[in-house]
N, C-alpha and C positions, 0 to 999 in steps of 0.2 A: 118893911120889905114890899116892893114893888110888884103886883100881880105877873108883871112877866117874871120876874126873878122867880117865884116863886114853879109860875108853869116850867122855866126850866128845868128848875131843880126836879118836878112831878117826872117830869121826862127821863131826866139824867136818872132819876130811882126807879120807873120803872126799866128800862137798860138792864138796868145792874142786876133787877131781881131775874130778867131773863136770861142773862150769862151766869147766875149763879145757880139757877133751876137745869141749864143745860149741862154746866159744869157734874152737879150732883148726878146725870145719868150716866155718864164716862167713868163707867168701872173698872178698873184692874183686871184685865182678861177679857173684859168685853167689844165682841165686833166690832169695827165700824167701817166705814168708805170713807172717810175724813181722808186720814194719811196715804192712803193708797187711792187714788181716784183714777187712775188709771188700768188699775186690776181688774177682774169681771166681778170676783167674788171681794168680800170685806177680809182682811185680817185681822189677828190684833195687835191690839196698837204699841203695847208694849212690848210681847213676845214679837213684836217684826224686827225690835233691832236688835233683840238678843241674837234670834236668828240669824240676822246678818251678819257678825261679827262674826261669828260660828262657822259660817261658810265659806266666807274670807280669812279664816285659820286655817281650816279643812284643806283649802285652797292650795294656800302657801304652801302646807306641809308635804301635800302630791306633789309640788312641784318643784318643792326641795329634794325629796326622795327620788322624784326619775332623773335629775339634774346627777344626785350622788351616783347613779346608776350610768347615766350615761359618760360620766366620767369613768368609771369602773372600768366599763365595755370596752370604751374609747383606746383606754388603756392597756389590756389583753390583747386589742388586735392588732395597737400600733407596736406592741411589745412581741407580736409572736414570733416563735422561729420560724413557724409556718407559712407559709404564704396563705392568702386568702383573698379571693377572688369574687365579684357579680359578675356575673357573665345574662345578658340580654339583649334578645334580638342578636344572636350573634357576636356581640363588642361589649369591648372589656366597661362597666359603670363603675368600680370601686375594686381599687388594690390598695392591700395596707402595703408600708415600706418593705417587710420581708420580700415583696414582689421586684418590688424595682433591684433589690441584689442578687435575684435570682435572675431575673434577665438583663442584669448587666449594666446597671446604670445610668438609667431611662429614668424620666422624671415624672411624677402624678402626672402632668399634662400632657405628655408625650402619648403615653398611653388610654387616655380616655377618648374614648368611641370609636376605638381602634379594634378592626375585627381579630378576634382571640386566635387565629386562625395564623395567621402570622408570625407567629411564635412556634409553631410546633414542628419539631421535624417533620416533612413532606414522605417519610417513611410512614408516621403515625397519623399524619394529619387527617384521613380517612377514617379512622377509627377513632377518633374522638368527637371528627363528628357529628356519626352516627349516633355514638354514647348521648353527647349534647342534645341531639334532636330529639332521641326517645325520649327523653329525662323531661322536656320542654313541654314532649308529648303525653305525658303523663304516663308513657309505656316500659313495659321492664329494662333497663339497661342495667349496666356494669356499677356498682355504687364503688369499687373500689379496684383499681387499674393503676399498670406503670405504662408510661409515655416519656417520648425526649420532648426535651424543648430545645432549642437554638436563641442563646445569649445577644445582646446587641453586638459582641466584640467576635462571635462567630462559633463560640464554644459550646460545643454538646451536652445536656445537662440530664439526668433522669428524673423525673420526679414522680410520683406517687400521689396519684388523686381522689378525694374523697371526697363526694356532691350529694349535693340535695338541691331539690325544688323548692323554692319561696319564693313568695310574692314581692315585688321590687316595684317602689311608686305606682301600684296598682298594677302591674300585666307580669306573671310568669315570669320567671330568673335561675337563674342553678346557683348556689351558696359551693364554693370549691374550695376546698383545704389541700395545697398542694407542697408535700413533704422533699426535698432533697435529697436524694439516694445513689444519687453520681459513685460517693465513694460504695456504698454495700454494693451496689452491680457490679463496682472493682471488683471488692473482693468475690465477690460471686464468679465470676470470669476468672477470677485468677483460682480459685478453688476448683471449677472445672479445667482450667488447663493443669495444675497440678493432678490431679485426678484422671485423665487421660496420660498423661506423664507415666503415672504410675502403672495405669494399664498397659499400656504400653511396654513398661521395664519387665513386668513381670511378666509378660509374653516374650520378652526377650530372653529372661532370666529361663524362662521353663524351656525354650530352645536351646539357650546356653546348653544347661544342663542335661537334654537330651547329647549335643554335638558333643560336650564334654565327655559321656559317658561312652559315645559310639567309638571319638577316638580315639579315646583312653585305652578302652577292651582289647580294638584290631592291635595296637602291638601286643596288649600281656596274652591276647591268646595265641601269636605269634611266634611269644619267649617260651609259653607252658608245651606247646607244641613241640617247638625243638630239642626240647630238655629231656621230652621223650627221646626223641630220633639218636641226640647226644648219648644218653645213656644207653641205648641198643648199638649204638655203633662207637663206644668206647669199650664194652662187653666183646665187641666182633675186633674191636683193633685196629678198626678200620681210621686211620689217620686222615685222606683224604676226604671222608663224610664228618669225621670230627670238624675236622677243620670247617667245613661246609656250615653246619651245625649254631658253631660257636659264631660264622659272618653273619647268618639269620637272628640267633641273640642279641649280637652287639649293635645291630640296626634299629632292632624294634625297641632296645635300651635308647640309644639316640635316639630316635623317636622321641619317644615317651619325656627324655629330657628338653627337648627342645620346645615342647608342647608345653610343658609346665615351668619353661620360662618367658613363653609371650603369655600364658597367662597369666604367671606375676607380674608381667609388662602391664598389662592390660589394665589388674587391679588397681595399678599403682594410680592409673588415670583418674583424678577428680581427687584425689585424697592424700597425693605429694604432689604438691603447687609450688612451682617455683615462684619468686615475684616477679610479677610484669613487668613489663617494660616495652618501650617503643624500639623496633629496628627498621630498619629500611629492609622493602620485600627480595631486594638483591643481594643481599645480605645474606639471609634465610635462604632463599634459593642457593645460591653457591655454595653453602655448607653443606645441604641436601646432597647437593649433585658431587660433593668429595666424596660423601657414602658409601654412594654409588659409581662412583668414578669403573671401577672394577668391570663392572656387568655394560656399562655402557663403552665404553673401548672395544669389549672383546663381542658386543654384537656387531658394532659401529655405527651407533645410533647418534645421527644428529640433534640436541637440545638447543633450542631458539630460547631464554627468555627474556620478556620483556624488561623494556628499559626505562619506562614510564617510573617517575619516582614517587611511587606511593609506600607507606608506611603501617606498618602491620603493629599489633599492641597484642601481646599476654605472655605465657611462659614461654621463653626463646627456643628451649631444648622441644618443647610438646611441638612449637608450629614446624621447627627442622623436619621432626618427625612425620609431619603430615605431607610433606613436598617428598621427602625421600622415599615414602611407600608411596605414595601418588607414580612418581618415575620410575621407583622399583615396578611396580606392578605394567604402566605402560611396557617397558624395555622387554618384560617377560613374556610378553602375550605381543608380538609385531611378529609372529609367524613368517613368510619367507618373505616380507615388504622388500625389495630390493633396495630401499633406498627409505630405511627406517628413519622417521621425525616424531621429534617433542615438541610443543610449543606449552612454551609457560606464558600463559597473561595475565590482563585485568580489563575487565568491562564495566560501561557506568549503566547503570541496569533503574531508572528513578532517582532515586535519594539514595542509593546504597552502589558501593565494590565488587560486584561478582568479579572472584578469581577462580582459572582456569587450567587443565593440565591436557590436554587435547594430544592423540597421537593418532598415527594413519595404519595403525596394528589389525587386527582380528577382527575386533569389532565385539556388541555383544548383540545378541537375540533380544528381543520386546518380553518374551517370557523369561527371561533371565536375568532382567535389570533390577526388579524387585528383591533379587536374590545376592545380589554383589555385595551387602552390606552384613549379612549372614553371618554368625560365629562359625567357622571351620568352612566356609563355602569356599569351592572351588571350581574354577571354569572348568578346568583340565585336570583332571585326578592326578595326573601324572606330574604334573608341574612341581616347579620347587615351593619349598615353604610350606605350612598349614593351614591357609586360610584363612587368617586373623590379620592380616594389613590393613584389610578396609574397613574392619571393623573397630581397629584401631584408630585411624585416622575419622570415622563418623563421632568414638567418644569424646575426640579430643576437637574436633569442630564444636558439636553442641557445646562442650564443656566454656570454649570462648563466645557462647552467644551467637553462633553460627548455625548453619545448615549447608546439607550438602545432597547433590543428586546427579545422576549417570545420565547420559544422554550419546546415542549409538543410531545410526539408522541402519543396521544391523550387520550380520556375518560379512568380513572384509569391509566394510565402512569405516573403519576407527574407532575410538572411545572418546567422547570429551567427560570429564568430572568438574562438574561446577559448584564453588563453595564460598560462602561469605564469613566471613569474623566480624564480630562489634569492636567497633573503634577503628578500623580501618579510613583513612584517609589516604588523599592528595599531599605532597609532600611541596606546598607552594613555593618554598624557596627552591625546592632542586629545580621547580616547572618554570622559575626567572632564571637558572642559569644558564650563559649562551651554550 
């Protein structure tokens, strides 16, 4: 072997002994700055890639779980019945889908950055927002309120809102949950009108029953009166006071009959329903006016009615009834008019038919119009009848959906009676005929 060969190989061995001298210092667990030369401090070198692996599971696992989470979330909102709303700066950031069918068919786009303001009835829109500002303001407002909103297609809606403050991509927001309750203010509205209804009847009922009793008494105390006078002047033999006697009896008897059959008339309103039906409003007037035929010849009262072909809807016999005491009662009260008039009409009054019975009579007083609808009222003590006409024809309006109201500008002026029915129309073919 050749002296260089030789110093090679010295070289090549020492080498080896200094990678294997360094080798034997790299302990299991022990420091060093080898693998990490960029770190401040040494790690070690083994546990650096346990660690790592560890961290990079860790990792994954957070970010599988808020992934399942935000799928979850994602889910409840875009599933609510609720609406649910960001609201910041004013304009709408985020509406799940309940939103868009709450207002009507509007699309995510439509609605983003669009001030919230816009949507709310101009009734309420003040007061929400006020609510809004405090809330923003971090000041006390209303956490839970009803307001309208206005649909894209034009429709009034109620809703019910429940807010909070949170933070929205860093600046202040209100989180809105806003519930649908269109139909419970229904029924809320309809439960107060029922309930004023009823207030109402049973004020009417507790008059009833007062009129009932007043004029029930005036004949029997009438009859118990003469019964005396009768029996002391059938004792005397007195024929001519008999006689007398027994015409005061047999009056306040009539009476008493006639009374207690407009009030079985009366009851019968609302609880024997004939079936409705359509007639032409000429039709109804004319049978009316056969009724009465009698009382109007013999005052000689002219009746005008209209000839406009409009068409009346419910029970045929009840509306008769409402025209015939409408003209009865005109005809009865034209005092010395020399040149007594009825006008029967129809006026278009908006969307609805005011019908009208209008005469150039008496008239009434302003303090006495409130009183024409009265059980047993009477203008004129003396006059025919007991006083249940007009109160018969107010049961039998309401009963078709109607309403009804006097209208005089007073003593010797006339009366007009104005009334509607549901269902009332134009009768378009008669308005084509020549």
């Amino acid at each position: 072997m050749s002296p260089s060969g030789y110093k090679r190989r010295k070289k090549g061995d020492r080498k080896a002994k200094k990678i294997e001298k360094m080798t034997k210092k790299i302990k299991p667990g022990k420091k060093t700055g080898i693998l990490s030369p960029k770190k401040k401090g040494p790690i070690t070198a083994i546990g650096a890639a346990a660690e790592n692996d560890s961290d990079i599971t860790e990792r994954k696992r957070v970010e599988e779980v808020l992934r399942e989470s935000e799928i979850k979330y994602r889910l409840l909102i875009e599933t609510a019945n609720e609406s649910i709303v960001v609201a910041q700066d004013g304009l709408l950031k985020f509406v799940n889908p309940a939103t868009l069918g709450l207002l009507g068919g509007y699309s995510e786009q439509e609605l983003m950055d669009r001030p919230f303001p816009e949507f709310i009835h101009p009734d309420d829109r003040s007061m929400v927002v006020e609510n809004y500002r405090r809330r923003i303001a971090n000041e006390a407002a209303q956490p839970r309120y009803a307001f309208r909103v206005v649909a894209r297609d034009g429709i009034v809606k109620w809703v019910e809102i429940n807010a909070a403050l949170i933070e929205w991509q860093g600046k202040p927001a209100t989180l809105n949950f806003l519930a649908d309750i269109t139909e419970r203010k229904r029924m809320e509205e309809e439960i107060c009108r029922k309930s004023k209804e009823l207030q109402e009847k049973n004020e009417e009922l507790t008059g009833f029953t007062y009129a009932i009793s007043h004029d029930l008494r005036s004949p029997l105390v009438t009859i118990q009166t003469f019964l005396g006078h009768l029996e002391r002047d059938i004792s005397s033999q007195d024929t001519a006071l008999v006689e007398k006697d027994l015409g005061y009896i047999r009056n306040a008897a009539d009476k008493m009959g006639r009374l207690l059959d407009e009030l079985r008339c009366l009851s019968r309103v609302g609880r024997i329903i004939n079936p409705s039906e359509e007639a032409p409003l000429q039709a109804i007037v004319k049978e009316a006016l056969d009724l009465v035929a009698g009382r109007i010849t013999a005052r000689g009262v002219r009746v005008d009615p209209t000839e406009e072909p409009v068409v009346l809807y419910g029970d045929r016999t009840r509306l008769i009834e409402v025209f015939q005491n409408l003209v009865d009662n005109a005809v009865k009260f034209m005092g010395d008019q020399p040149a007594p008039r009825v006008e029967i009409g129809v006026e278009q009054a908006g969307e609805e038919l005011v019908l009208h019975v209008r005469d150039n009579g008496i008239g009434i007083g302003p303090e006495l119009q409130p009183l024409v609808f009265g059980f047993f009222h009477k203008l004129d003590p003396g006059s025919e009848g007991e006083g249940i006409g007009l109160a018969l024809v107010k049961r039998i309006v309401e009963l078709h959906g109607g309403r009804i109201w006097v209208e005089s500008e007073g003593p010797g002026k006339g009366t007009t009676f104005r009334f509607t029915l549901a269902k009332t129309r134009r009768d378009q073919a008669g308005e084509e005929k020549p």
